[in-house]
C-alpha positions in Angstrom: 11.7 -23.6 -7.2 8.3 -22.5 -6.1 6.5 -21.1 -8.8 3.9 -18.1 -7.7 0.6 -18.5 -7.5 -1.4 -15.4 -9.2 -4.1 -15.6 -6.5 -2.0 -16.0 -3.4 0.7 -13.7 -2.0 1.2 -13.4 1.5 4.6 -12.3 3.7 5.3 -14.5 6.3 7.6 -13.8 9.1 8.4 -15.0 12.7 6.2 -12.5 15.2 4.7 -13.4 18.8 1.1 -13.4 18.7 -0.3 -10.4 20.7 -4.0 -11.8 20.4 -4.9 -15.3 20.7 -8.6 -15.7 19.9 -9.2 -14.9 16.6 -12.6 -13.4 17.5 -11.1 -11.2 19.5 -8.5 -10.6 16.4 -11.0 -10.2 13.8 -12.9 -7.2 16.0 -9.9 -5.4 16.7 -8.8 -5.6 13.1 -12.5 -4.1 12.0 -11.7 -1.6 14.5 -8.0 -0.8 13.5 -9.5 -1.0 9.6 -11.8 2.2 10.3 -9.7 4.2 12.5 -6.9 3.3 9.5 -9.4 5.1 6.8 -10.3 7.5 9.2 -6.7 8.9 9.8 -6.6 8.6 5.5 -8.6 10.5 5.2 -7.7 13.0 7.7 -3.9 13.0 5.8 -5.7 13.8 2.6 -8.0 17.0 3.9 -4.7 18.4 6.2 -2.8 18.3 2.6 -5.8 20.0 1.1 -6.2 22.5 3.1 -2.3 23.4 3.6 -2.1 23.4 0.1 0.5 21.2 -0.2 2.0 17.5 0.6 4.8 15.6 1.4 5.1 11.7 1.6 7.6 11.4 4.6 8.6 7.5 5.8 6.9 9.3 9.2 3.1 9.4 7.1 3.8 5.7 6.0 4.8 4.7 9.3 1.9 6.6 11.1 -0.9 4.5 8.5 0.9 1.1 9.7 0.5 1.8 13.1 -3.6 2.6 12.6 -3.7 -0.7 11.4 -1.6 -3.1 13.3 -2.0 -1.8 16.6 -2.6 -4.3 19.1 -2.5 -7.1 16.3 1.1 -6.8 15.9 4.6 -5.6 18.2 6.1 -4.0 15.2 2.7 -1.9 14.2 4.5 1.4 13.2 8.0 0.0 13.1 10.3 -1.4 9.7 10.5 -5.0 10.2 13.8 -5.9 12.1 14.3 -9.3 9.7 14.1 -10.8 6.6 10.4 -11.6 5.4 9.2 -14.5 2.9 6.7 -13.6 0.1 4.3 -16.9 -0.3 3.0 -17.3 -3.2 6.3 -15.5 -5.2 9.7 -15.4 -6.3 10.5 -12.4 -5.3 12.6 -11.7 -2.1 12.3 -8.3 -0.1 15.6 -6.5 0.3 17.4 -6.9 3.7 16.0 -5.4 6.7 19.1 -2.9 6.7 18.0 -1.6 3.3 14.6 -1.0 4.2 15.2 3.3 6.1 16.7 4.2 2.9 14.4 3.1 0.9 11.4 4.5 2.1 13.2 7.9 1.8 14.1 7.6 -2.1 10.8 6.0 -2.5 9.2 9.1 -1.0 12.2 11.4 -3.2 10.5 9.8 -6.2 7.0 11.0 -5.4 8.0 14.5 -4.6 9.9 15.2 -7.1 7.4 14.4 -9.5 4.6 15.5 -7.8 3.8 18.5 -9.7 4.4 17.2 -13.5 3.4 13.5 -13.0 -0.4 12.2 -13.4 -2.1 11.2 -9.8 -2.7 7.6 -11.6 1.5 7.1 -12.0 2.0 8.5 -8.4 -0.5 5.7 -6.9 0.9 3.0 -8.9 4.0 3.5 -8.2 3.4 3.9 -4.6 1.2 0.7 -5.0 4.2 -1.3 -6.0 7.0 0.3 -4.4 6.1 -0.1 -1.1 5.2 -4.1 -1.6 8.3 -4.2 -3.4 10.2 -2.8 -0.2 8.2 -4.7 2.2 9.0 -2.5 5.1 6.9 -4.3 8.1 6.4 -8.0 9.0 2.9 -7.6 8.5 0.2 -5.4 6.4 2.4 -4.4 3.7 -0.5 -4.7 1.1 -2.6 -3.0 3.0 -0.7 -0.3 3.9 0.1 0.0 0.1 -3.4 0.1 -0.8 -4.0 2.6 1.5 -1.1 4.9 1.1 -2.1 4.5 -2.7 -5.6 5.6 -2.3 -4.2 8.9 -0.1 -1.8 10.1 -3.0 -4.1 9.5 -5.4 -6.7 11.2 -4.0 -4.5 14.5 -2.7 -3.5 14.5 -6.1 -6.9 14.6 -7.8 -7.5 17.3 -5.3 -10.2 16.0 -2.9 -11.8 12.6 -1.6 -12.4 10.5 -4.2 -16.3 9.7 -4.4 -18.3 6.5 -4.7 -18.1 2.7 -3.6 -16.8 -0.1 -3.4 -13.4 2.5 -3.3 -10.0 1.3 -4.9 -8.8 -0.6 -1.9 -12.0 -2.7 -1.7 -12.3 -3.6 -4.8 -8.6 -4.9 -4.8 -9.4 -6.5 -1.3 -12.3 -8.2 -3.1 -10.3 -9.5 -5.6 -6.8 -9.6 -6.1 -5.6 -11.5 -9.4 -5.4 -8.5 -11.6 -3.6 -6.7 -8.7 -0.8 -9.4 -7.7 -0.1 -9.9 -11.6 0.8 -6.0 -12.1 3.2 -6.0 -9.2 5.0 -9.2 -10.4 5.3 -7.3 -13.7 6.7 -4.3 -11.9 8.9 -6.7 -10.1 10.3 -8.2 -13.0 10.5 -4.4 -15.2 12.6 -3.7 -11.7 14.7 -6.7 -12.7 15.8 -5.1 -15.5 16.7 -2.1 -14.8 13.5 -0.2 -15.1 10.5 1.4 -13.5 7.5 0.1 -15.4 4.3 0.4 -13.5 1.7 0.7 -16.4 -0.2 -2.7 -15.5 -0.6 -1.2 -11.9 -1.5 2.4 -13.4 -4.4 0.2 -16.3 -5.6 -1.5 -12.8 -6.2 1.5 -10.9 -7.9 3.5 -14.1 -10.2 0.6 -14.0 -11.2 0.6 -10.8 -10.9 4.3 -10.5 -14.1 4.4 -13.1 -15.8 1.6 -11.5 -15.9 3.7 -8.2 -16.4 7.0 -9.9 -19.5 6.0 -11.8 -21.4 4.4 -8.9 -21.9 7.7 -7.9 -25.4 8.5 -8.9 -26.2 11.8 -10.4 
């Protein structure tokens, strides 16, 4: 059996390629990266302003889209097949699975919204969402993103200072792929245990906090 490799976890399924030259590629993902922050952050001052949020499957769906559009047929769509995590033993629920999940992964958050710290929300959205795997590609991403928008509509505003959360964990991922597989394996079990994830995202949390110069 293929033993994971802490620095290394990718999902791979079959996909037509929609661009071919990978310079092309690589400007339309910069492009699809800032509109994808962009339209964050836009999700976080709407919630602000009404007052009040909802994570829907539709918000979720809507941040994949930002992102793959153009690089991939399924941008903004669950994955219509099974999907294989490189670099892990753990194996995404079937694509069937996938509609109801989202919803009771979005049930979770809600219902906890108002009694549960900002730092459990993110990590559990951090985790929950790779767990699920929803889409052939960008499921870390979109995690990371989605993360970064509970977290910061939790906290009540934008969260200041750089590199932010999802860069840092771009920049370096060890820490971040060992807290889901301990989440993976807590899940195993029976239970919902996403305090490695919630340590990670404290410690970055400060890290981007105190850049900010006073």
């Amino acid at each position: 059996m293929m033993q994971p490799d802490k620095d290394h976890r990718h999902s791979r399924a079959l996909e037509p390629e929609i661009v071919d030259e990978d310079a092309e590629r690589k400007l339309l993902e910069v492009r699809n990266h800032l509109k994808q922050y962009d339209s964050a952050v836009k999700i976080v001052q709407s919630a602000l302003e009404r007052g009040s949020f909802k994570l829907r499957p539709s918000v979720i769906l809507a941040i994949h889209r930002d992102g793959y559009s153009g690089l991939s047929a399924f941008a903004g769509t669950y994955r219509p097949g099974s999907a294989l995590i490189e670099g892990s033993q753990f194996e995404p629920p079937a694509p069937w699975l996938i509609a109801e999940l989202m919803e009771d992964m979005c049930d979770y958050v809600n219902e906890r919204w108002g009694h549960t710290t900002a730092v459990h929300l993110a990590a559990y959205v951090m985790w929950r969402l790779n767990w699920i795997h929803p889409f052939i590609e960008g499921n870390g991403s979109t995690a990371r993103l989605l993360s970064y928008v509970v977290l910061s509509i939790r906290w009540g505003g934008i969260l200041p200072g750089t590199p932010t959360i999802p860069e840092q964990i771009a920049a370096d991922r060890k820490a971040y792929f060992e807290a889901l597989e301990y989440s993976d394996r807590a899940w195993s079990g029976g239970q919902v245990d996403v305090s490695r994830m919630e340590e990670l995202i404290t410690s970055l949390l400060v890290r981007q906090l105190t850049s900010v110069k006073s």
